[in-house]
N, C-alpha and C positions, 0 to 999 in steps of 0.2 A: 778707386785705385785698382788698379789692374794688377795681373801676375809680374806681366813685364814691368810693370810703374816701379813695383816691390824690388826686384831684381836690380834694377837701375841704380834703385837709392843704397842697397846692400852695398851694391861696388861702387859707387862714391862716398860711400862712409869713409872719414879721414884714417883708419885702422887698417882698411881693405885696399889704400894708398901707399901706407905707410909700409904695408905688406909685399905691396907689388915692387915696389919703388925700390927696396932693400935686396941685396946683392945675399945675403944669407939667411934672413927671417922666413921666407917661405921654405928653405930646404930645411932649416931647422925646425919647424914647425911641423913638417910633411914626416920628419924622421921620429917626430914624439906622438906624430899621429900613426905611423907604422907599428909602433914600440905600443902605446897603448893597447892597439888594437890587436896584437899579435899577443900580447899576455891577455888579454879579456877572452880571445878563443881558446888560448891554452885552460882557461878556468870552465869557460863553459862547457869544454871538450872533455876535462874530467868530470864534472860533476853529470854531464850526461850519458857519459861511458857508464857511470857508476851506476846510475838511473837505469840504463841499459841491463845492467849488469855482468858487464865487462870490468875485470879489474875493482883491488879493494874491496876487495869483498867481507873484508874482518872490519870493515868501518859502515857504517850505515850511511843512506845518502844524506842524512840532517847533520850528523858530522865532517862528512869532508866539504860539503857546504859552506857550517859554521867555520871551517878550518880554511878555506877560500875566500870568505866574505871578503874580507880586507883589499885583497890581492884584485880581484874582481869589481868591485866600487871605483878603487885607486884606477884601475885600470877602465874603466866606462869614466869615470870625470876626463882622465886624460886625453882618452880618444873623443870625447864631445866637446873638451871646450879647443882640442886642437882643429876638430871638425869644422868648428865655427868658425875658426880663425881662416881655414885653409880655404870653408866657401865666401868667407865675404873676400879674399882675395881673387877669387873667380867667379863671383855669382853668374857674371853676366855668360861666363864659357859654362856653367852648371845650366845656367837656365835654356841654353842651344844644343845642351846634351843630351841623349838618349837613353844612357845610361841613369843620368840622377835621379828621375824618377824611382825608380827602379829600387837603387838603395836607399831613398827615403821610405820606400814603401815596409823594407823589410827591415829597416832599421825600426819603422813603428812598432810591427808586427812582433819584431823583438822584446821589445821593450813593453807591451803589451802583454807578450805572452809570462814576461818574467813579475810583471807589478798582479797578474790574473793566476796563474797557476803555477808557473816553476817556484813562488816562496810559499805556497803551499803544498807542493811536493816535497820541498828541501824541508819543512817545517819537523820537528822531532814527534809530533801527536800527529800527521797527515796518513788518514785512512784509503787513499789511492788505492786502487786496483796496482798492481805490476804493470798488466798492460795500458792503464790510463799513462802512470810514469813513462813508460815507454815511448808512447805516441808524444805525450810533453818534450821528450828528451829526443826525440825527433828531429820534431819541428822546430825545437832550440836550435840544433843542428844548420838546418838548413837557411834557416833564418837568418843567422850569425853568421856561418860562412856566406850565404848568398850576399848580405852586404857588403861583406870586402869581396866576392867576387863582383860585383857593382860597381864598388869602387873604384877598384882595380882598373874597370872596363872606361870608367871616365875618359881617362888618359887615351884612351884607343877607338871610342866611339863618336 
């Protein structure tokens, strides 16, 4: 089975029909996938600031982590299973995109770098350099926003 074979079959899944076909399920899905992903930066962008060492500074980074967790989780299920939803209603326009690659790649990279390093930076006993956090809290950065700049670009590329 090929990449195209794969794509095909996403957008004939009866969910990714059901999606198209609906006069309000994809704006409504698009607006929870906006909402998710827009609070999941807003977490990643404080705990990285703080990581930085911008702001909060009377709170340690394993604190305002623990104190984000929730918010941050809730928010990554939201934006991925709205994700999913939103690509099998377009697999076939993702898979002629330019752009989807692109945030698939940094979506990984995300996601990697958070299950590899960032929960043991946030961790309360992580013996990190400053500058190792840094660099972490970086590439969190760029990462995170690069996918919804990715995103974003779908629509336009």
């Amino acid at each position: 089975m090929s990449l195209l074979d794969l794509f095909k079959w996403f957008d004939a899944t009866p969910i990714s029909k059901i999606i198209r076909d609906s006069t309000y399920i994809f704006p409504v899905v698009e607006v929870l996938h906006l909402f998710g992903l827009t609070l999941l930066l807003g977490t990643v962008t404080v705990i990285s600031l703080r990581m930085l060492g911008v702001g909060m500074r009377r709170q340690s980074v394993s604190e305002v982590a623990s104190q984000l967790q929730p918010w941050s989780v809730g928010a990554a299920i939201l934006t991925i299973v709205s994700g999913i939803l939103l690509f099998l209603s377009e697999a076939m326009k993702c898979y002629a995109n330019a752009a989807f690659p692109y945030k698939m790649w940094l979506l990984l990279g995300g996601i990697v770098l958070f299950f590899v390093a960032h929960r043991r930076v946030t961790s309360p006993t992580s013996k990190l350099s400053s500058g190792a956090m840094k660099v972490i809290a970086v590439l969190s950065l760029i990462l995170w926003y690069g996918v919804a700049i990715a995103g974003r670009a779908i629509a336009f590329v």
